[in-house]
LUMNUDREN-512399 format. One record per residue (C-alpha): x, y, z; residue number from 1; residue in one letter. Coordinates in nm, 2 decimals. Example, Ala and Ser with C-alpha at 12.3 -4.5 7.8 and 13.67 -1.06 7.14 Angstrom:
BEGIN
c1 = 1.23	c2 = -0.45	c3 = 0.78	guse = 1	bapa = A
c1 = 1.37	c2 = -0.11	c3 = 0.71	guse = 2	bapa = S
//
This chain:
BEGIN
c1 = 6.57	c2 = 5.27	c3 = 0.39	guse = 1	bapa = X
c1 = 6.66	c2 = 5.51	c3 = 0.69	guse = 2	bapa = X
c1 = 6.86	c2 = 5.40	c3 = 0.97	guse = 3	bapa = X
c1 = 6.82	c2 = 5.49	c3 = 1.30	guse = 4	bapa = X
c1 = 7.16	c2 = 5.69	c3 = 1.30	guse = 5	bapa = X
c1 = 7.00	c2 = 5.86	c3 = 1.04	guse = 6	bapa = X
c1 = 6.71	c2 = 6.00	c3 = 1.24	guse = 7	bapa = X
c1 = 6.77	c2 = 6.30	c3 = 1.44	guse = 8	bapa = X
c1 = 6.95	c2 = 6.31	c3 = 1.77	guse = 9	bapa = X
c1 = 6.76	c2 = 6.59	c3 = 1.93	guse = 10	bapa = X
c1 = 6.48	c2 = 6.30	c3 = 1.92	guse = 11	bapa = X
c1 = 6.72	c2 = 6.08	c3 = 2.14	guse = 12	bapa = X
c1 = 6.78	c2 = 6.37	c3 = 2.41	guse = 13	bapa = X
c1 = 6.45	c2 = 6.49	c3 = 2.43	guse = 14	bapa = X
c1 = 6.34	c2 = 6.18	c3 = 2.50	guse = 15	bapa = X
c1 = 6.64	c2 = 6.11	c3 = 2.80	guse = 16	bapa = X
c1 = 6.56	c2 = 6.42	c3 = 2.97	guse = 17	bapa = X
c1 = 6.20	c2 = 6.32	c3 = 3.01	guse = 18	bapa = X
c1 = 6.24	c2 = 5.97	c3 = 3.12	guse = 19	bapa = X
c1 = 6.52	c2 = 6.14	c3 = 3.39	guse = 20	bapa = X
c1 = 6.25	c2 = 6.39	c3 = 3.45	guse = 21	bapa = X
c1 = 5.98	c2 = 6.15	c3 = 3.56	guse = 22	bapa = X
c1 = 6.21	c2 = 5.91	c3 = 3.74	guse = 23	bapa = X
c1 = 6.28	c2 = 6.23	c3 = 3.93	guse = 24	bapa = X
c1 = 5.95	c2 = 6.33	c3 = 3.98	guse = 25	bapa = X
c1 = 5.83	c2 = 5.93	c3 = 4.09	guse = 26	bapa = X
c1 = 6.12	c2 = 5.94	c3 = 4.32	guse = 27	bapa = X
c1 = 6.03	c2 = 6.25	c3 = 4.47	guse = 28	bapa = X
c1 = 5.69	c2 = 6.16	c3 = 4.47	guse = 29	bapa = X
c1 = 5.77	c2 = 5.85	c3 = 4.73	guse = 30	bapa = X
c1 = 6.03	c2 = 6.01	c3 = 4.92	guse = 31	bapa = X
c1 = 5.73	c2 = 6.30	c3 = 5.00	guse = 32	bapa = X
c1 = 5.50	c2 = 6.03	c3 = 5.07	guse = 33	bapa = X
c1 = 5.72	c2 = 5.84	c3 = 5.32	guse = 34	bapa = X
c1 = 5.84	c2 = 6.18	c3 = 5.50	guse = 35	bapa = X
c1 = 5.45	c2 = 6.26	c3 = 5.53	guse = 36	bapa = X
c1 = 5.30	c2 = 6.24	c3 = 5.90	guse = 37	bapa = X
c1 = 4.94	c2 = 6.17	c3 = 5.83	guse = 38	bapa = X
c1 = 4.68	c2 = 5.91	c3 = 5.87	guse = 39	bapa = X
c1 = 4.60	c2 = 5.91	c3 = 5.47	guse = 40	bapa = X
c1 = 4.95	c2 = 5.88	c3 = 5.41	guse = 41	bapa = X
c1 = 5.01	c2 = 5.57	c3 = 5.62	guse = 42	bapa = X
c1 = 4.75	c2 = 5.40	c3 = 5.47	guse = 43	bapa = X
c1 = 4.88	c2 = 5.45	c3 = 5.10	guse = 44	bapa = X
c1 = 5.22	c2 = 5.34	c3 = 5.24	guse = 45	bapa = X
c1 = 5.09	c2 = 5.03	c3 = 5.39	guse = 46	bapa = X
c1 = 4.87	c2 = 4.96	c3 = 5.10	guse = 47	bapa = X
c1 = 5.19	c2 = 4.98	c3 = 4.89	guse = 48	bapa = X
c1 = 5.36	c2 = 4.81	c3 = 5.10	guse = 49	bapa = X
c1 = 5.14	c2 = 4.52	c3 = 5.08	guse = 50	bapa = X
c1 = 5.11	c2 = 4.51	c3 = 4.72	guse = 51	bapa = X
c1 = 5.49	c2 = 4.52	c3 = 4.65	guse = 52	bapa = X
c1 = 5.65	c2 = 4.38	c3 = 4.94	guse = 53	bapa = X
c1 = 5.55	c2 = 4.00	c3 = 4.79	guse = 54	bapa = X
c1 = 5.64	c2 = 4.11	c3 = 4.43	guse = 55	bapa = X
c1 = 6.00	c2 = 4.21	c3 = 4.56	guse = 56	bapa = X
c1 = 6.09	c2 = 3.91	c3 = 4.80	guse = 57	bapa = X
c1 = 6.23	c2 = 3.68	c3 = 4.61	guse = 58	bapa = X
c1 = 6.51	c2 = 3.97	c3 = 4.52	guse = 59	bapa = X
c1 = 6.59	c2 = 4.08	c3 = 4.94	guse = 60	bapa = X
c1 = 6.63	c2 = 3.66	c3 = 4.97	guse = 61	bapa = X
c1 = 6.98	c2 = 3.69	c3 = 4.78	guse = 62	bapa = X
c1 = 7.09	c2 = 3.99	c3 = 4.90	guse = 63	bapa = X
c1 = 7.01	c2 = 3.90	c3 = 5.27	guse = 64	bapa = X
c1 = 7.18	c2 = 3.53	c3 = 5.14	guse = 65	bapa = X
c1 = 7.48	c2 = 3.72	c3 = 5.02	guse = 66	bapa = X
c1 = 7.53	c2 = 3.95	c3 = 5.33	guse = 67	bapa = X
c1 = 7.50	c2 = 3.66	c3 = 5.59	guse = 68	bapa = X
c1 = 7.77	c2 = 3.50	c3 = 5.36	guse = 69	bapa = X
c1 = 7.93	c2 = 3.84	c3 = 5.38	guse = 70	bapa = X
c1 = 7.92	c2 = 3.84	c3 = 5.74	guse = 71	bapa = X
c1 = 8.08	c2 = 3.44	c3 = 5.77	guse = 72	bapa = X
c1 = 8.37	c2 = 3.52	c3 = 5.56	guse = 73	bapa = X
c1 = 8.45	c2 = 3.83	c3 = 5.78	guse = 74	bapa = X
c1 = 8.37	c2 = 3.61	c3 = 6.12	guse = 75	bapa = X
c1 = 8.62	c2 = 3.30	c3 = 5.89	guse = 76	bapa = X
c1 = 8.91	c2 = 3.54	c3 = 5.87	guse = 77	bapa = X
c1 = 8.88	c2 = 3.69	c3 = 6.22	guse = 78	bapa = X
c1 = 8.92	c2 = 3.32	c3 = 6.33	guse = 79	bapa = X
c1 = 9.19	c2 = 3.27	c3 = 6.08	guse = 80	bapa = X
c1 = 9.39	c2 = 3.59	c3 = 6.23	guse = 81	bapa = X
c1 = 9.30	c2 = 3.48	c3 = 6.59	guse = 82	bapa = X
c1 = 9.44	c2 = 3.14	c3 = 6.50	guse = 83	bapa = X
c1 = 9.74	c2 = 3.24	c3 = 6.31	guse = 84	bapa = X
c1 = 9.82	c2 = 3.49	c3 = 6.63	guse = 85	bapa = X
c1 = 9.78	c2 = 3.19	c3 = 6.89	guse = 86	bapa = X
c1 = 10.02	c2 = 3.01	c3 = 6.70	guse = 87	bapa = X
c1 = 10.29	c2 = 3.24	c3 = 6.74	guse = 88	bapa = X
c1 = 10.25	c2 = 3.30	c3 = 7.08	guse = 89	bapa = X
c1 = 10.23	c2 = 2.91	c3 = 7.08	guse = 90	bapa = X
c1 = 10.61	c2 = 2.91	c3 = 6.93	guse = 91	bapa = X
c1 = 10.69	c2 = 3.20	c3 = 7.14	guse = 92	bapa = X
c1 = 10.62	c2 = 2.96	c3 = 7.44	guse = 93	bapa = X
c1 = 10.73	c2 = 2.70	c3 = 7.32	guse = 94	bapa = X
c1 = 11.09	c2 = 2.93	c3 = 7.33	guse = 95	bapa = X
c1 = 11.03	c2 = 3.03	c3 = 7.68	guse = 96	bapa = X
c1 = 11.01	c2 = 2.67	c3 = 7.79	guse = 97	bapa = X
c1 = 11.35	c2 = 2.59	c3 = 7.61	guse = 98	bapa = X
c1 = 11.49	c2 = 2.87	c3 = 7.74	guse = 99	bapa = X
c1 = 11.36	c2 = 2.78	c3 = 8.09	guse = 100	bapa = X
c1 = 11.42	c2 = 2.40	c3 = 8.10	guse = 101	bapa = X
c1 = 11.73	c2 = 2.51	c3 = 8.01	guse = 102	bapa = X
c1 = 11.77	c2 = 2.75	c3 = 8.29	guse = 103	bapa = X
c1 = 11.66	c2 = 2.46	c3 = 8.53	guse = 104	bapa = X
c1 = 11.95	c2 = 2.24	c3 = 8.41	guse = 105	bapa = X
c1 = 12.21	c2 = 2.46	c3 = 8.47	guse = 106	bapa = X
c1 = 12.07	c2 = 2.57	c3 = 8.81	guse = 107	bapa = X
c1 = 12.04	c2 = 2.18	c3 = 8.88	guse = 108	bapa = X
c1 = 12.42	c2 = 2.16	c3 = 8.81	guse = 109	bapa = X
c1 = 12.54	c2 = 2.46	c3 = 8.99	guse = 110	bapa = X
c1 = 12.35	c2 = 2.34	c3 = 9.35	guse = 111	bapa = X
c1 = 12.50	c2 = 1.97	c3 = 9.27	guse = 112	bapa = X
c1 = 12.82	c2 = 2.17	c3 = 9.25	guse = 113	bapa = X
c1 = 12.76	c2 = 2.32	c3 = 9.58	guse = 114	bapa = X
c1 = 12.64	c2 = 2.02	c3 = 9.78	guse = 115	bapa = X
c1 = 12.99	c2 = 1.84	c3 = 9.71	guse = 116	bapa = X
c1 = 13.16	c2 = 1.71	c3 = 9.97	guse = 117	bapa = X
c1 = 13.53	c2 = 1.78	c3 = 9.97	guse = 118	bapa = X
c1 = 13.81	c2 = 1.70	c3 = 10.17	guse = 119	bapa = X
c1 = 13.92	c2 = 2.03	c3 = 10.38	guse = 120	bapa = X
c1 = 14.29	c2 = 1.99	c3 = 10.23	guse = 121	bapa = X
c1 = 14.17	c2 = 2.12	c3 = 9.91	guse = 122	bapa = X
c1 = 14.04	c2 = 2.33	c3 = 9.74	guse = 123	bapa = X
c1 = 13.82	c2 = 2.39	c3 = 9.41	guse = 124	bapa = X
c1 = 13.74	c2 = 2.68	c3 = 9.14	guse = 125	bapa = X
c1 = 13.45	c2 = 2.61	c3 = 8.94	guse = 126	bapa = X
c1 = 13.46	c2 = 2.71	c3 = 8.54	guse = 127	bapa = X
c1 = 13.19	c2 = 2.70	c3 = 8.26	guse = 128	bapa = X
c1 = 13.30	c2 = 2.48	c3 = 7.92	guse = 129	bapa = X
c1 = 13.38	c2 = 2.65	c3 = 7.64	guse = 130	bapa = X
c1 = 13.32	c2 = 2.53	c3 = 7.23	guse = 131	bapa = X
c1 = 13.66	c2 = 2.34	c3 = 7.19	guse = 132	bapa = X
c1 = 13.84	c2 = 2.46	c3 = 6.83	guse = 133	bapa = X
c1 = 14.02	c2 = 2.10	c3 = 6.79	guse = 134	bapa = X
c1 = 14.26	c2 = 1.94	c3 = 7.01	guse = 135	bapa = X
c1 = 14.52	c2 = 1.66	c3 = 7.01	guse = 136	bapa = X
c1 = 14.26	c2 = 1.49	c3 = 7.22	guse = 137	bapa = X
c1 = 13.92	c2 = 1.34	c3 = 7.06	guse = 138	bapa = X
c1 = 13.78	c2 = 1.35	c3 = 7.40	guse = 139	bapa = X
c1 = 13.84	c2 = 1.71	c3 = 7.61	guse = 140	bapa = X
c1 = 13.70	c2 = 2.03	c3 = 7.63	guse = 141	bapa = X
c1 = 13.83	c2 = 2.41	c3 = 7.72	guse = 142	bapa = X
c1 = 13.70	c2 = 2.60	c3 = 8.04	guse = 143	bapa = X
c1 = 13.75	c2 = 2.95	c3 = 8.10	guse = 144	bapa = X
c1 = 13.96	c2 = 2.95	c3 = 8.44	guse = 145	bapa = X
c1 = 14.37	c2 = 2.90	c3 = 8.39	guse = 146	bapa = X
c1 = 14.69	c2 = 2.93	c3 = 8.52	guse = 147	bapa = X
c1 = 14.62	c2 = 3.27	c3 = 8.70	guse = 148	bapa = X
c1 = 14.27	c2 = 3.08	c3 = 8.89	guse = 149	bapa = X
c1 = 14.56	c2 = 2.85	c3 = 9.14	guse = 150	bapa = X
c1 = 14.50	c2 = 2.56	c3 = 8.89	guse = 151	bapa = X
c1 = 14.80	c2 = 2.35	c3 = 8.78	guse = 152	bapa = X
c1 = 14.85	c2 = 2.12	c3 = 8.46	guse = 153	bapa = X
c1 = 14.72	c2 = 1.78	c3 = 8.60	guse = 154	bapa = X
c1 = 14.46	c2 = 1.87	c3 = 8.83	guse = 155	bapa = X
c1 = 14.16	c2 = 1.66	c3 = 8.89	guse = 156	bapa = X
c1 = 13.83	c2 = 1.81	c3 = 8.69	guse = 157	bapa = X
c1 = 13.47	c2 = 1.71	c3 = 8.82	guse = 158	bapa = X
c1 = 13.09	c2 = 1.79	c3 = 8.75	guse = 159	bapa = X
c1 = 12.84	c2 = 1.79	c3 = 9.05	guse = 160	bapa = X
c1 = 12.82	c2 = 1.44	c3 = 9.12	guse = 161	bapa = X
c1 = 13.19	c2 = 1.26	c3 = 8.97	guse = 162	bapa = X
c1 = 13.51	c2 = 1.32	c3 = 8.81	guse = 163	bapa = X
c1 = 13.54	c2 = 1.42	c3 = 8.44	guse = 164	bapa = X
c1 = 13.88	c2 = 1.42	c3 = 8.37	guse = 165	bapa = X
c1 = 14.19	c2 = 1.61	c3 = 8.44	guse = 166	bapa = X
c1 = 14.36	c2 = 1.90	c3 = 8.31	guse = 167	bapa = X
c1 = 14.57	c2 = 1.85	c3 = 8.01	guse = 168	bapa = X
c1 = 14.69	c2 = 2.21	c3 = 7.89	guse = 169	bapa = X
c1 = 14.71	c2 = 2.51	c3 = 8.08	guse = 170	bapa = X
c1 = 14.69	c2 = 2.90	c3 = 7.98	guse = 171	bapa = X
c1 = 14.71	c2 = 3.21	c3 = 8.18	guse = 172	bapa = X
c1 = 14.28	c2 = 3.20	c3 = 8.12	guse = 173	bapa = X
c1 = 14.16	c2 = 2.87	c3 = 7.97	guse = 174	bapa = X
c1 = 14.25	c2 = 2.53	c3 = 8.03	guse = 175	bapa = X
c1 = 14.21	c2 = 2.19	c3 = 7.85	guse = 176	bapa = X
c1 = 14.04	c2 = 1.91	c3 = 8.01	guse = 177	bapa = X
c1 = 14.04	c2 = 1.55	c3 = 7.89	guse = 178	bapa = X
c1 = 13.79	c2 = 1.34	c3 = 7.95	guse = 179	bapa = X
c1 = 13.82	c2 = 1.01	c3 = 8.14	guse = 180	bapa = X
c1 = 13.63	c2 = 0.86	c3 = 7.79	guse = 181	bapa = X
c1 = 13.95	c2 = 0.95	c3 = 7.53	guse = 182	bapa = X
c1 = 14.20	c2 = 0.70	c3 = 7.46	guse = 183	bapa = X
c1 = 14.49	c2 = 0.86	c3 = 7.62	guse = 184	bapa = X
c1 = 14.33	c2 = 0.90	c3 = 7.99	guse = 185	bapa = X
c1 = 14.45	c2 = 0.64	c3 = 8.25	guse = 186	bapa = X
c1 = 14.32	c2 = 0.67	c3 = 8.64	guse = 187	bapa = X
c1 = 14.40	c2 = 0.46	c3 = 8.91	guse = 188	bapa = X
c1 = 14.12	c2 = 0.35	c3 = 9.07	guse = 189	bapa = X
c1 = 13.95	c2 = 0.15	c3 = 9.37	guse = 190	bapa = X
c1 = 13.64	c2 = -0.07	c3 = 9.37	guse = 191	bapa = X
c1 = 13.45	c2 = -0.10	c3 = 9.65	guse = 192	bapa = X
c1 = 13.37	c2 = -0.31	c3 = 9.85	guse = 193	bapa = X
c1 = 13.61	c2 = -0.51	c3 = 9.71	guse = 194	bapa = X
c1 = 13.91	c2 = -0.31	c3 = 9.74	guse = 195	bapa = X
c1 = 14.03	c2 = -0.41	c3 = 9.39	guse = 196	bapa = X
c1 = 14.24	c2 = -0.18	c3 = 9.24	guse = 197	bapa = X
c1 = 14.31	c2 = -0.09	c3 = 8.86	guse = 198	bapa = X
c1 = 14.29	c2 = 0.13	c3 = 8.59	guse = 199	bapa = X
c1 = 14.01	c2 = 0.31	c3 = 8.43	guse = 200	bapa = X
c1 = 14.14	c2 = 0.38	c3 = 8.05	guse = 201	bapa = X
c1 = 13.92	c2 = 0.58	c3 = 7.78	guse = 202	bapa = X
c1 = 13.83	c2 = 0.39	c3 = 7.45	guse = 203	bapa = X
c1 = 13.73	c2 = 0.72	c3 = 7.32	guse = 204	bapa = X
c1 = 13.34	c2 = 0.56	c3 = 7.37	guse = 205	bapa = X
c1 = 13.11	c2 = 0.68	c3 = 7.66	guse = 206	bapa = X
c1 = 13.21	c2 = 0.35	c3 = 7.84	guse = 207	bapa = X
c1 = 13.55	c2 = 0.34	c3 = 7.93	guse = 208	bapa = X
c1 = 13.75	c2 = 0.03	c3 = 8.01	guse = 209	bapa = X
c1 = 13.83	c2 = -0.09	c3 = 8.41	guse = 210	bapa = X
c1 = 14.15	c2 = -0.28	c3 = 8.36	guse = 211	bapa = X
c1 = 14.45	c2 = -0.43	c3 = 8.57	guse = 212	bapa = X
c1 = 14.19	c2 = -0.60	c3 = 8.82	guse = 213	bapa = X
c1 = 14.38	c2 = -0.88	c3 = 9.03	guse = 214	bapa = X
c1 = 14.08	c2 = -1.04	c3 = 9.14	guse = 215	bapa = X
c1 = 13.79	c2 = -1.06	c3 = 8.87	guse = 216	bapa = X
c1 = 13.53	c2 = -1.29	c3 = 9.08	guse = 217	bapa = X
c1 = 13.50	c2 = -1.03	c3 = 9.33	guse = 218	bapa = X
c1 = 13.34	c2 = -0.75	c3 = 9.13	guse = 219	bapa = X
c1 = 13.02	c2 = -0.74	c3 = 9.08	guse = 220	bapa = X
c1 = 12.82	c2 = -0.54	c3 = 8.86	guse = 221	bapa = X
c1 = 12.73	c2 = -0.20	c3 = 9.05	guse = 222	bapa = X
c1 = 13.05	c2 = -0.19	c3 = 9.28	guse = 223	bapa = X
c1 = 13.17	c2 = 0.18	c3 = 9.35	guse = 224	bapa = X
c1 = 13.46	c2 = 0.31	c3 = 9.18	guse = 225	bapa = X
c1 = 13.67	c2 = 0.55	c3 = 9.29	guse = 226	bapa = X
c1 = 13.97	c2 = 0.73	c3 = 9.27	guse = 227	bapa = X
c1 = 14.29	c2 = 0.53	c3 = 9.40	guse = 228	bapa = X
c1 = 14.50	c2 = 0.84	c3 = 9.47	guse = 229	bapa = X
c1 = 14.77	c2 = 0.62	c3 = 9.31	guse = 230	bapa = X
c1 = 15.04	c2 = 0.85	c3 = 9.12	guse = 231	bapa = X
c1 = 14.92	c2 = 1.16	c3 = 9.35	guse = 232	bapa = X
c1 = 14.74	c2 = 1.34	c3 = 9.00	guse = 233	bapa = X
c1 = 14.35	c2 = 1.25	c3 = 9.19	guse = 234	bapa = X
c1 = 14.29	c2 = 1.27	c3 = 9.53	guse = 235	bapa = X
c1 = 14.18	c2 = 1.00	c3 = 9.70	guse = 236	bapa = X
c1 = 13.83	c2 = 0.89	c3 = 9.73	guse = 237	bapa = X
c1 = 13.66	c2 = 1.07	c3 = 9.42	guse = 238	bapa = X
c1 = 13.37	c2 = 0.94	c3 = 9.28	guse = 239	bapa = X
c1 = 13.42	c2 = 0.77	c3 = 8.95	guse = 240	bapa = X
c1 = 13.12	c2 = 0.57	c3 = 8.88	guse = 241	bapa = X
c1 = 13.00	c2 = 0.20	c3 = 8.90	guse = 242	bapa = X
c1 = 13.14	c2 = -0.11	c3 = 8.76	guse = 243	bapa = X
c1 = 12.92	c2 = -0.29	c3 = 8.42	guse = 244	bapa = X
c1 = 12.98	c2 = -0.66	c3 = 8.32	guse = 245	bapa = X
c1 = 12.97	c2 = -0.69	c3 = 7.96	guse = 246	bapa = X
c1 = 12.82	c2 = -1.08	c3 = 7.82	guse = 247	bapa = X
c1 = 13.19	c2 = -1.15	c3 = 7.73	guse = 248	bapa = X
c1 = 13.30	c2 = -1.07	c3 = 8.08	guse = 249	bapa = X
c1 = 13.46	c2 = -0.72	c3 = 7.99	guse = 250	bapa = X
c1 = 13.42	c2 = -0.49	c3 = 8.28	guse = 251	bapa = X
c1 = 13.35	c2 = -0.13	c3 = 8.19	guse = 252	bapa = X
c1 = 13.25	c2 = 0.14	c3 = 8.40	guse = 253	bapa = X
c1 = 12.97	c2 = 0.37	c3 = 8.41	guse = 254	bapa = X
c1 = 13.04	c2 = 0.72	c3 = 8.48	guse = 255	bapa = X
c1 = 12.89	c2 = 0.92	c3 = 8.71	guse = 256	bapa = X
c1 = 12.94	c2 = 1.23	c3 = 8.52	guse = 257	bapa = X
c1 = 12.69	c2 = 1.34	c3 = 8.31	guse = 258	bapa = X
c1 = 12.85	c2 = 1.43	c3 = 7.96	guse = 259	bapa = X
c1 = 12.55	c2 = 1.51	c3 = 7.78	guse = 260	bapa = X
c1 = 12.49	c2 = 1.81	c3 = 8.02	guse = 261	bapa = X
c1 = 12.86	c2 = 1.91	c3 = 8.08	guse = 262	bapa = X
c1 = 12.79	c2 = 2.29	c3 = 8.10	guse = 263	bapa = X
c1 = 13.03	c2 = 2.40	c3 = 8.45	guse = 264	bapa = X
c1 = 13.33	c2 = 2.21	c3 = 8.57	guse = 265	bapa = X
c1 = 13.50	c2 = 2.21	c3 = 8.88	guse = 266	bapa = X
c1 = 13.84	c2 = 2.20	c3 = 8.88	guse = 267	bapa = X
c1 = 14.03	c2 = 2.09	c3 = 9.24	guse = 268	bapa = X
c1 = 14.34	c2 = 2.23	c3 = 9.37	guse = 269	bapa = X
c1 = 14.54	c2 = 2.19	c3 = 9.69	guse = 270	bapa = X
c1 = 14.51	c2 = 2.38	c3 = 9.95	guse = 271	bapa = X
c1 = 14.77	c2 = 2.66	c3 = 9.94	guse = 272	bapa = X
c1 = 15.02	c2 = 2.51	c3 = 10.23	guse = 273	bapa = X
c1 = 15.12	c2 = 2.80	c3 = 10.55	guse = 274	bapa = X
c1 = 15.48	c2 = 2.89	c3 = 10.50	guse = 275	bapa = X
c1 = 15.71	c2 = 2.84	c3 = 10.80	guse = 276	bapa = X
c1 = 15.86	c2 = 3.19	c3 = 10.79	guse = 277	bapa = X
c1 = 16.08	c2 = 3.14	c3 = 11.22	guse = 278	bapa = X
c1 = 16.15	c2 = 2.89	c3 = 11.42	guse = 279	bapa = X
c1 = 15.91	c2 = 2.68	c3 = 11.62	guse = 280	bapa = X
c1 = 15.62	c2 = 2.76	c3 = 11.33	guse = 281	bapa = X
c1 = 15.61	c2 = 2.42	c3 = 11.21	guse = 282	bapa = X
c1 = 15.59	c2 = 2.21	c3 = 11.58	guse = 283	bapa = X
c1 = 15.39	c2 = 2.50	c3 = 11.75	guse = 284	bapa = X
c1 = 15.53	c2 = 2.75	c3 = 11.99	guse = 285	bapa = X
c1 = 15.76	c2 = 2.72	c3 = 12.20	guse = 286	bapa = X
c1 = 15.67	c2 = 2.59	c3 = 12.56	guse = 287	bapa = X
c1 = 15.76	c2 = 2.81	c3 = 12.86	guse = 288	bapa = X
c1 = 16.08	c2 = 2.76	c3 = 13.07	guse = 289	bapa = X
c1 = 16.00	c2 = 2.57	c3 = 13.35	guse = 290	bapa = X
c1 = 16.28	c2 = 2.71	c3 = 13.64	guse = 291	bapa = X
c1 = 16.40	c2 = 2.50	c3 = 13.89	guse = 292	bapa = X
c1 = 16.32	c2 = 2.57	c3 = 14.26	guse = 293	bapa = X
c1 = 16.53	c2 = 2.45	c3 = 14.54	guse = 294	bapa = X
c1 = 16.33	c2 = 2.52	c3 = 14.85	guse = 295	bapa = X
c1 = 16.05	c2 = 2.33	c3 = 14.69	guse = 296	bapa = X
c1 = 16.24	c2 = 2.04	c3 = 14.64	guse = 297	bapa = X
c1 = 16.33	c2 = 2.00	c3 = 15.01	guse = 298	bapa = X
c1 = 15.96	c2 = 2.01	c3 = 15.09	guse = 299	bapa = X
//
């Protein structure tokens, strides 16, 4: 029994060169027809038209299906990249408003710095807070003004609205502050209205202790505190903070220095004092001679 592989090949090619042939020829046929300007042509068009155009339906329905799909999954992922893209600029913003809040703070700070009121006999140099490396202190910080800014070791340390601490090491550049919160830090104080005076001492907690008060029934919870000027390190009449009762009758203060935000401090110092450098300089100068007048004395 013969096989097909057995019969011969030419067979096979003949035969594809005239099916290529008339497909050729048919498609020739319609592209002729279609590129025809005549009456009798448009008629065989439309009449083909009609007699096909049902027949082949059901197979444009998918492909129309399948492009509108096409066309949603393009329109999804321009969405998707819109989205994507807003929420960067989203984070971007959401950088800028850090960054500007921020911004605000500080500026808040500096123009409290500037609208404190300071006795004319001294003086003040304002410094920003550094990141302190460790300390003997749990409660300080370092500022970049020193030794070479008029500042001395002691000197009274503020924010824009009370004191923070004082200064507790001194360089040619940078200073240490302690804060009026660690355990080592001891002010003499004054509570008004009162008149009370005592001692605010850190605990190393945000709170620190007022101690030393002679006459407890005469604070009351929101008194001023202030500095004493006792010891001469404070000046007198700076702004500490206001008096809290604990339940067990413990009075702590609340300071008015805002720690959280401690970005600048301002660190006071004495005015620089005129030198007396000749006689008179110190009482004023010297009056003129008055000289004495006989004749007038007879009138």
């Amino acid at each position: 029994m013969a096989s097909i592989n057995d019969e011969d090949p030419d067979f096979w090619r003949i035969l594809r060169r005239i099916l290529v042939l008339g497909i050729s020829v048919v498609l020739l046929g319609i592209f002729v027809l279609w590129r025809v300007d005549n009456p009798r042509a448009e008629r065989l068009r439309m009449a083909i038209l009609d007699r096909f155009a049902p027949a082949i339906e059901w197979t444009v329905s998918p492909v129309a299906g399948l492009a509108r799909v096409w066309d949603d999954f393009q329109s999804y992922n321009s969405v998707y990249e819109q989205n994507q893209e807003l929420r960067r600029e989203l984070q971007r913003m959401r950088g800028w408003r850090e960054a500007a809040l921020q911004l605000e703070q500080k500026n808040a700070q500096l123009r409290a710095l500037n609208n404190v009121k300071l006795s004319p006999h001294l003086s003040f140099v304002t410094g920003e807070v550094l990141t302190d490396s460790g300390s003997p202190f749990s409660q300080s910080g370092l500022v970049n003004i020193g030794r070479q800014d008029g500042i001395s070791d002691g000197s009274a340390a503020m924010d824009g609205l009370g004191v923070v601490g004082r200064v507790a090491g001194l360089g040619e550049k940078t200073a240490r502050i302690i804060f009026l919160t660690d355990i080592s830090s001891q002010v003499p104080v004054l509570v008004l209205p009162s008149g009370q005076k005592g001692i605010v001492a850190g605990d190393n907690s945000g709170v620190p202790i007022l101690q030393f008060l002679e006459d407890l029934e005469s604070v009351e919870a929101g008194d001023r505190v202030v500095t004493s000027g006792d010891g001469g390190v404070f000046p007198v009449d700076l702004l500490v903070g206001q008096v809290a009762i604990e339940n067990d009758g413990r009075v702590r203060v609340l300071l008015a220095a805002d720690y959280s935000r401690l970005d600048f401090i301002r660190v006071l110092r004495p005015a620089a004092t005129p030198i007396v450098t000749e006689a008179g300089g110190l009482v004023g100068s010297i009056l003129p001679t008055v000289q004495h007048n006989p004749d007038r004395e007879k009138e």
